[in-house]
N, C-alpha and C positions, 0 to 999 in steps of 0.2 A: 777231431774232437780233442778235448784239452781235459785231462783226468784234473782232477783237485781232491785232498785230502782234507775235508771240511774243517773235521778237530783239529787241525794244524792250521789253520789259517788264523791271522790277527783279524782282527773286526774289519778293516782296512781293506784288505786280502780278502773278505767274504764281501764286500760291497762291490769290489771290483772283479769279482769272480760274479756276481749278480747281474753287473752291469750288460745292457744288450747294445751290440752296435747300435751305431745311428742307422737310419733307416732310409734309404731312398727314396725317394718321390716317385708316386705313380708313373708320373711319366716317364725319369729315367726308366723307370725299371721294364716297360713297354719298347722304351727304346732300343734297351738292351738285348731283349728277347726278340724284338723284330730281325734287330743286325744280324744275330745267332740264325734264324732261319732262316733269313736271305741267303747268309752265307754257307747253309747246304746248300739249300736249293743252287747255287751257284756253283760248289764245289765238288757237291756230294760226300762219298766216305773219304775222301785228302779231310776234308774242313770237317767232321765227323773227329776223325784220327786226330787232328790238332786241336781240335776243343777241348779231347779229354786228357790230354797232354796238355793244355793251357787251365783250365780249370780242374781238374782232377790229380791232377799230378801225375797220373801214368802213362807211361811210353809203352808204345809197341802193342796199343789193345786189338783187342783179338772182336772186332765186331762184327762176327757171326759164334758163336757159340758150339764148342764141340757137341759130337752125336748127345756122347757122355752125361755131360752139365746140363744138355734139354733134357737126357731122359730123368737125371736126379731132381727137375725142377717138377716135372710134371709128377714124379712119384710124389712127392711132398705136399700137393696141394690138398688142401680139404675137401671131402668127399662132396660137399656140396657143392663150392665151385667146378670142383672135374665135372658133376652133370649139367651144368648151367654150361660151361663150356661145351661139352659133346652136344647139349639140345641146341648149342646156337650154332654148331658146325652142320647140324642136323638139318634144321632149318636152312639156313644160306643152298644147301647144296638141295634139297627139295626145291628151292625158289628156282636156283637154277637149272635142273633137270625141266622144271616145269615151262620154262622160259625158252627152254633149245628150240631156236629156228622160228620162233613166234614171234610175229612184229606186234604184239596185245600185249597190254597189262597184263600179269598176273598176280592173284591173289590168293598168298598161302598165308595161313595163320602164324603170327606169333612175327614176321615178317616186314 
């Protein structure tokens, strides 16, 4: 991101600080996105690593997250998503509890 000091700028400088790229075509932009998950799916975390080092600028990421940084993520979250998360961890694992060894549908609520 590109800081700008508004009062500082000539008229000039605030039109072209306004200015939005040009915009891609749907389709490239589809295109691009396809290529991108092809090339997990093809590569896995290699094409993972090189993406965010080709598009992000960072070398050497760390794509798994220390203990640490999950548990600061999960302390920070708003109290109402942490229960919307724990009831849907809650659910899944009801579905599957209820599911062990049954060749049957099963129907649990919320599900």
């Amino acid at each position: 991101m590109k800081r700008v000091n508004w009062s500082q700028l000539s008229a000039a400088e605030r039109v072209s600080a306004l200015a939005r790229a040009p915009s891609t075509s749907s389709q490239e932009l589809v295109s691009g996105v396809s290529s991108i998950i092809e090339r997990v799916r093809r590569s896995g975390d290699r094409a993972l690593i090189e993406l965010t080092q080709q598009l992000d600028g960072i070398d050497s990421p760390q794509l798994k997250p220390d203990e640490a940084h999950f548990l600061d993520a999960v302390a920070s979250l708003d109290e109402t998503v942490s229960k919307a998360l724990d009831q849907a961890i809650s659910r899944v694992e009801e579905f599957h509890a209820a599911c062990q060894g049954s060749d049957v549908a099963c129907d649990v609520a919320g599900v």
